[in-house]
C-alpha positions in Angstrom: 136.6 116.5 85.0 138.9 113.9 83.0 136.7 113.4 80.0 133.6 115.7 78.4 130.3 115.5 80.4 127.5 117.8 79.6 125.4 117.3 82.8 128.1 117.9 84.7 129.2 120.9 83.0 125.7 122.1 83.5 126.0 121.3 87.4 129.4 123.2 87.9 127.6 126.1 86.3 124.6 126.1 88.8 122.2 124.5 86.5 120.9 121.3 88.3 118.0 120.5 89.0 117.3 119.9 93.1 115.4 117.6 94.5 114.3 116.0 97.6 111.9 113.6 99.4 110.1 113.5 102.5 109.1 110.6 104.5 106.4 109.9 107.9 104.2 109.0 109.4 100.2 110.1 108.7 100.1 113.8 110.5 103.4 114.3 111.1 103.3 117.6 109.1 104.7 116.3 105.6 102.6 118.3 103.9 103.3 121.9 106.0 106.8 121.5 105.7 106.3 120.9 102.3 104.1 124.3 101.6 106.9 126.0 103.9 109.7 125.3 101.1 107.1 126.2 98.6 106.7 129.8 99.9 109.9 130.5 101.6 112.5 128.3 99.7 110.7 128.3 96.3 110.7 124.8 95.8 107.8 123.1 93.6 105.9 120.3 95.5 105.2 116.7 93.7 102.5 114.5 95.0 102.1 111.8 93.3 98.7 110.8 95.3 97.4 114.3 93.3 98.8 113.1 90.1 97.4 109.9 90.4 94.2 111.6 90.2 94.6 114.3 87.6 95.4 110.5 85.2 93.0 109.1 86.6 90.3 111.9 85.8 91.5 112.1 82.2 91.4 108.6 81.6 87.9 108.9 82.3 84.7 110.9 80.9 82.0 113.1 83.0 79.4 110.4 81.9 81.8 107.3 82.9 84.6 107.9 85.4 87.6 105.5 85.3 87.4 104.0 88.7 90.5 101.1 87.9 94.4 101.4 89.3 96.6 104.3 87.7 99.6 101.9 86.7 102.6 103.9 89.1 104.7 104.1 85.8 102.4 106.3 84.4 102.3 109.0 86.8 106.3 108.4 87.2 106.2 109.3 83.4 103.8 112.6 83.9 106.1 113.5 87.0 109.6 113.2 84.9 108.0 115.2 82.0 107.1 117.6 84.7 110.8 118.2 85.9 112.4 117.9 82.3 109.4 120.8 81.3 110.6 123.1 83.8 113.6 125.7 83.9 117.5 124.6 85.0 117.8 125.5 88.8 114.6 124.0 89.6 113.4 122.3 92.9 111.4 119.7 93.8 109.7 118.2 97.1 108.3 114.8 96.9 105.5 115.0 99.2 103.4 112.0 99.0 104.0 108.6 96.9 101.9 105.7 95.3 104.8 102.9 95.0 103.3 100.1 96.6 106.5 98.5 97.7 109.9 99.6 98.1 111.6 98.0 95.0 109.0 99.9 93.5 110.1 103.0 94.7 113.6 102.5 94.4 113.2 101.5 90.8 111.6 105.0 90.7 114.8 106.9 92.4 116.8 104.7 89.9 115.0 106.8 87.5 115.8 110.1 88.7 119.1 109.9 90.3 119.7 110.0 93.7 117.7 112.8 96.1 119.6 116.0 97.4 118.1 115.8 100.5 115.5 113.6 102.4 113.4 115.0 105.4 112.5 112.2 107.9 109.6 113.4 109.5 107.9 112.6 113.3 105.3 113.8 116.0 104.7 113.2 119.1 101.2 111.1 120.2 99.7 114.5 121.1 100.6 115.9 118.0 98.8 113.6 115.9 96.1 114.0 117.6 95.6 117.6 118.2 96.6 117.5 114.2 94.1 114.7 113.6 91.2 116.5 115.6 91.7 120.2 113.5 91.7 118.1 110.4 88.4 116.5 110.6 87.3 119.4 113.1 86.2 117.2 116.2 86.1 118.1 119.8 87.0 114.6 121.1 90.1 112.4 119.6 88.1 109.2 119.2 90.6 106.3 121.0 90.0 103.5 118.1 91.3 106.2 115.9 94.8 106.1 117.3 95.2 102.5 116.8 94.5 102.8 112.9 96.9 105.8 112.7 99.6 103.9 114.1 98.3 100.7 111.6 98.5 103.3 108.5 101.8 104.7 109.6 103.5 100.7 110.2 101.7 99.9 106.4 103.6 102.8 105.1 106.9 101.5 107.0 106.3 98.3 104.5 105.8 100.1 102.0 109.6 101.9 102.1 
């Protein structure tokens, strides 16, 4: 260190906050991996799809729900105060995201600082659809099905 810098006196003591992100396509086991580090690696999982919907249920009463758009920098806001709330040594695993475009989302790592880690995730065709068929417990992988898996998963591409 050539000049005085808390933070990074707090990193060369251990106290840094870890996080990473995890990118693929629909079914290709994001969100297992993701409960995996939970239990075994005792990291804390962020999805910002769920927050989305915790705002968007308190926006909203039992009599009239708030059915409109959660603006992203909101639940950016709810998901810093989140970190910043919990102890040093913490880790996070960004599981699922609601930037709808990638300057979006790299607006939002701006934010944060740059990941630890990211976890590029893929399946096979079979995969998918032995994952696809347990989900939504069917006996038969309907074939039109596959097509809009592989449209989702290109959409997301865009997206990032």
């Amino acid at each position: 260190m050539k000049e005085w810098d808390y933070k990074q006196f707090e990193e060369k003591l251990g106290h840094k906050v870890q996080f990473g992100f995890m990118v693929g396509k629909s079914l290709s086991g994001k969100s297992t991996v993701a409960k995996f580090m939970e239990t075994k690696l005792g990291f804390t999982i962020i999805d910002m799809k769920a927050e989305t919907e915790k705002l968007r249920e308190s926006k909203g009463t039992e009599d009239e729900p708030f059915t409109g758009d959660v603006p992203v920098s909101e639940v950016e806001e709810r998901i810093l105060g989140m970190i910043k709330a919990t102890k040093k040594n913490a880790r996070f695993i960004f599981d699922d995201y609601t930037h709808k475009n990638e300057d979006e989302f790299l607006a939002f790592v701006e934010r944060i600082g740059v990941p630890d880690f990211i976890l590029f995730l893929t399946a096979s065709e079979d995969a998918i659809k032995a994952r696809f068929l347990k989900k939504n417990e069917l006996e038969e992988f309907p074939e039109d099905k596959l097509q809009e898996l592989k449209d989702d998963s290109d959409a997301n591409k865009a997206k990032r």
